[in-house]
C-alpha positions as CSV (number, residue, x, y, z in Angstrom):
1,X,-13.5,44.9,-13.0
2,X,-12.1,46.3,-9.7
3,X,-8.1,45.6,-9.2
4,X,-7.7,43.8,-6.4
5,X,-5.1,44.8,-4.3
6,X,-4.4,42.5,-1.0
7,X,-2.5,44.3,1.4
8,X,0.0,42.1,4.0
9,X,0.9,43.7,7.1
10,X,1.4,42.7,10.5
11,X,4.2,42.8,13.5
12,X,8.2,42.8,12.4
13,X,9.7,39.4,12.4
14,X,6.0,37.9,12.0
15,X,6.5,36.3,8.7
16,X,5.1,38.9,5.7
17,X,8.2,37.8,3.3
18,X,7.3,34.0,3.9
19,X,3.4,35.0,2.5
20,X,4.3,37.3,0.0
21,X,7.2,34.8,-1.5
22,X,4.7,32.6,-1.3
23,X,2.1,34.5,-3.2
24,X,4.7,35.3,-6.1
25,X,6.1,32.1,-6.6
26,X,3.0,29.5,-6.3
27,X,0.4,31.8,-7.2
28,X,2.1,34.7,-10.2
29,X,1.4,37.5,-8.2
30,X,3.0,40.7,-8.4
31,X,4.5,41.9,-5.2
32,X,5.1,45.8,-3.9
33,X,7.0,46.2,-1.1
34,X,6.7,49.4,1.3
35,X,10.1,48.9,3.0
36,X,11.9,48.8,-0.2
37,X,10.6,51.9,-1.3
38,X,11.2,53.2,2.5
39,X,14.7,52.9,1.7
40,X,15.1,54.2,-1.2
41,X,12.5,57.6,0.3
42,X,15.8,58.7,2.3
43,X,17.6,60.0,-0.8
44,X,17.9,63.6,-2.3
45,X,16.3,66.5,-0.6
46,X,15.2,63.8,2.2
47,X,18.2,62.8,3.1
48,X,19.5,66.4,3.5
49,X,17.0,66.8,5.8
50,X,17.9,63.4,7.7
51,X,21.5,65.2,7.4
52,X,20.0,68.7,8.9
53,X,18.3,66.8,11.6
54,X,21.4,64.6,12.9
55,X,24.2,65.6,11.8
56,X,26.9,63.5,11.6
57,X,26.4,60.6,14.0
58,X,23.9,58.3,11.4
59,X,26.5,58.5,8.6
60,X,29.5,56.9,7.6
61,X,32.5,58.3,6.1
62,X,35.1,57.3,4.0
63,X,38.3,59.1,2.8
64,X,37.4,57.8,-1.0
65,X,33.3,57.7,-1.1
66,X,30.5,60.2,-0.5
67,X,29.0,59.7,3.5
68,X,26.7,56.4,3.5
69,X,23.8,56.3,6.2
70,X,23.9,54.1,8.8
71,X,20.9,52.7,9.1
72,X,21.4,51.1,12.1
73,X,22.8,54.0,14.0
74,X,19.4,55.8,12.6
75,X,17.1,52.8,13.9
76,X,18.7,53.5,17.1
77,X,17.4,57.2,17.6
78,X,14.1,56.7,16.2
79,X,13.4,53.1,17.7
80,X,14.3,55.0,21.4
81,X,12.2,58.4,21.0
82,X,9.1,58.3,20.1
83,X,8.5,61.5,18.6
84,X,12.1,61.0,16.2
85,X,10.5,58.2,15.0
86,X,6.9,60.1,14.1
87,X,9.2,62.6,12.7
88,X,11.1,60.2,10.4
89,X,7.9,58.7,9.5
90,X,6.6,61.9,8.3
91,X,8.9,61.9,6.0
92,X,9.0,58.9,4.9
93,X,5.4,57.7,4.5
94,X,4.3,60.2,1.6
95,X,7.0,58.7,-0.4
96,X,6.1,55.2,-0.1
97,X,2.0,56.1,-0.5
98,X,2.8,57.7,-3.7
99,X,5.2,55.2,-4.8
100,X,2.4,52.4,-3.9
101,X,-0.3,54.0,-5.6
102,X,1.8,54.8,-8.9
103,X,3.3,51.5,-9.2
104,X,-0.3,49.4,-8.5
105,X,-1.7,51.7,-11.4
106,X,1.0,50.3,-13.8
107,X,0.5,46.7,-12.9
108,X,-1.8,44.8,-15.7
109,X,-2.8,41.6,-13.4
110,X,-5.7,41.4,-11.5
111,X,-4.4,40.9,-8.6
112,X,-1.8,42.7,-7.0
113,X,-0.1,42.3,-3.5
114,X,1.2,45.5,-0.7
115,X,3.6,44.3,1.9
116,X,3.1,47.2,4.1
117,X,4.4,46.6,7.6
118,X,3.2,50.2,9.1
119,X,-0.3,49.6,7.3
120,X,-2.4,51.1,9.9
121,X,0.1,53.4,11.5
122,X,0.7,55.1,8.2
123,X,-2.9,55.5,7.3
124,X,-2.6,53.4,4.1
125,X,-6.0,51.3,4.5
126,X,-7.6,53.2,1.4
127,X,-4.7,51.6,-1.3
128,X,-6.0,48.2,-0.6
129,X,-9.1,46.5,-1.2
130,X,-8.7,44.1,1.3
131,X,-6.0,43.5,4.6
132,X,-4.2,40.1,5.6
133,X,-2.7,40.3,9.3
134,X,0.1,37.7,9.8
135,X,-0.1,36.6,13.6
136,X,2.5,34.4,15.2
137,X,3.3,33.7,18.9
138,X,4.9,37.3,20.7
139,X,7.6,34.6,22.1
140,X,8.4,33.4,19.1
141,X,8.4,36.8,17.0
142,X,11.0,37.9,19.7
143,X,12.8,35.6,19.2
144,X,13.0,35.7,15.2
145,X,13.9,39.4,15.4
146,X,16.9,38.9,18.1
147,X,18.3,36.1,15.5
148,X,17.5,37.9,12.4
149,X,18.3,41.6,13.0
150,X,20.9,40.6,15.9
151,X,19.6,42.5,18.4
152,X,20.0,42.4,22.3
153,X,16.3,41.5,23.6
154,X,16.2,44.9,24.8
155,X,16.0,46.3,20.8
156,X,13.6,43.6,20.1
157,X,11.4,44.9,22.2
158,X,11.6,48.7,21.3
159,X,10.8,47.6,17.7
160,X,8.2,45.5,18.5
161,X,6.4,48.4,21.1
162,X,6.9,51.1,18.4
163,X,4.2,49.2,15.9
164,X,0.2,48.9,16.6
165,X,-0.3,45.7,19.1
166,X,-0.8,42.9,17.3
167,X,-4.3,41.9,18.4
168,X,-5.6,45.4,17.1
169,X,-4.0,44.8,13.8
170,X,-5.9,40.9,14.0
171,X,-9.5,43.0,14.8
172,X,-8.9,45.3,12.0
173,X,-8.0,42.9,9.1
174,X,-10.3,41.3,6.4
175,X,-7.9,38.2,6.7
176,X,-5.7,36.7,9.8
177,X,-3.1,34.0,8.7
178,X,-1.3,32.4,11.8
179,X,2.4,31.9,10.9
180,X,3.6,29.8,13.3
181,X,6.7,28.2,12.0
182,X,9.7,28.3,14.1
183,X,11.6,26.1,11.7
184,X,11.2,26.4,7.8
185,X,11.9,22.9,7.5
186,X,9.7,21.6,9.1
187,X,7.1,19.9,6.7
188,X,3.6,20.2,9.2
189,X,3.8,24.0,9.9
190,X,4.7,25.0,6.3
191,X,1.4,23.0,4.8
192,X,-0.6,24.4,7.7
193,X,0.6,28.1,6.6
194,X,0.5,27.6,2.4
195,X,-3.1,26.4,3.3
196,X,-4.2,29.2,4.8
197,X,-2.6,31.4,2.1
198,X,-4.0,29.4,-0.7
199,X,-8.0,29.5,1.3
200,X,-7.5,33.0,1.3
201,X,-6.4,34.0,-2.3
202,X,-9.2,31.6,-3.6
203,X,-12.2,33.4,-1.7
204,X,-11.8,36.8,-1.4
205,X,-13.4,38.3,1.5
206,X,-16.2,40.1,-0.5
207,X,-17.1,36.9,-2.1
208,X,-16.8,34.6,0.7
């Protein structure tokens, strides 16, 4: 029997977390998560070459600890040029494929869920057998990212540009769930977006 693998992507600050916590805690599933292994990509022989690239200005020194990157210093550069952040990506993206693919192959359970945020961007369609597009209102989206990455609404927006428009990621995917929540308490939105999580993982879209 084939593995299936769902794969969550969508806009930043759309709500992916929210599903995938979801899908762990009510349903069992397994979880992979592309920007985690992003993170740790920028170590070793990468990160000399993040060093041979910039230089000083996206670390951080101290007088008793090896240089730290600054990650936000780094978001900066690439979120602002274009081709830095292609380049970045470059070297990034291998990494988390391989990562992606190796981990997947370990994992016993049927069913296994990708976070992968750059899903399309990166080429990564072929690790999945089927694609879930979170959707929620640009205003509010802007809005979660200014409060959540404390950005001006200037850096929102270069974040938000640098990925595939949302509606081409919502024509491209097997599954669309509309997260619309701009409260977690509140009781009507949550049920409305466990609904259409739970509608999904019951039917699959082969079989539905």
């Amino acid at each position: 029997m084939q593995q299936r693998i769902i794969g969550i992507t969508g806009g930043i600050a759309t709500g992916k977390t929210t599903v995938s916590d979801y899908l762990h805690l009510k349903h069992g599933l397994p979880i992979l998560d592309a920007d985690v292994y992003a993170r740790q990509a920028l170590t070793g022989d990468r990160l000399e070459q993040l060093r041979d690239r910039y230089g000083d200005q996206v670390f951080d020194y101290s007088s008793n600890l090896e240089p730290t990157l600054n990650r936000q210093k780094l978001g900066a550069i690439v979120f602002a040029n274009a081709d830095e952040r292609k380049w970045l990506e470059a070297l990034i993206h291998p990494y988390v494929q391989a990562i992606l693919t190796r981990e997947a192959q370990k994992l016993a359970p049927a069913t296994v869920v990708m976070v992968i945020p750059l899903l399309f961007e990166a080429g990564m369609q072929n690790l999945v057998t089927e694609i879930w597009a979170i959707a929620c209102d640009p205003k509010l989206q802007l809005k979660r990212l200014m409060q959540r990455n404390h950005l001006t609404k200037s850096e929102a927006l270069q974040r938000i540009n640098s990925q595939k428009p949302q509606l081409e990621k919502l024509l491209l995917a097997d599954v669309i769930i509309v997260n619309s929540q701009a409260n977690s308490d509140r009781a009507d939105d949550l049920w409305h977006l466990h609904a259409q999580i739970d509608q999904a993982i019951s039917a699959p879209p082969s079989l539905a």
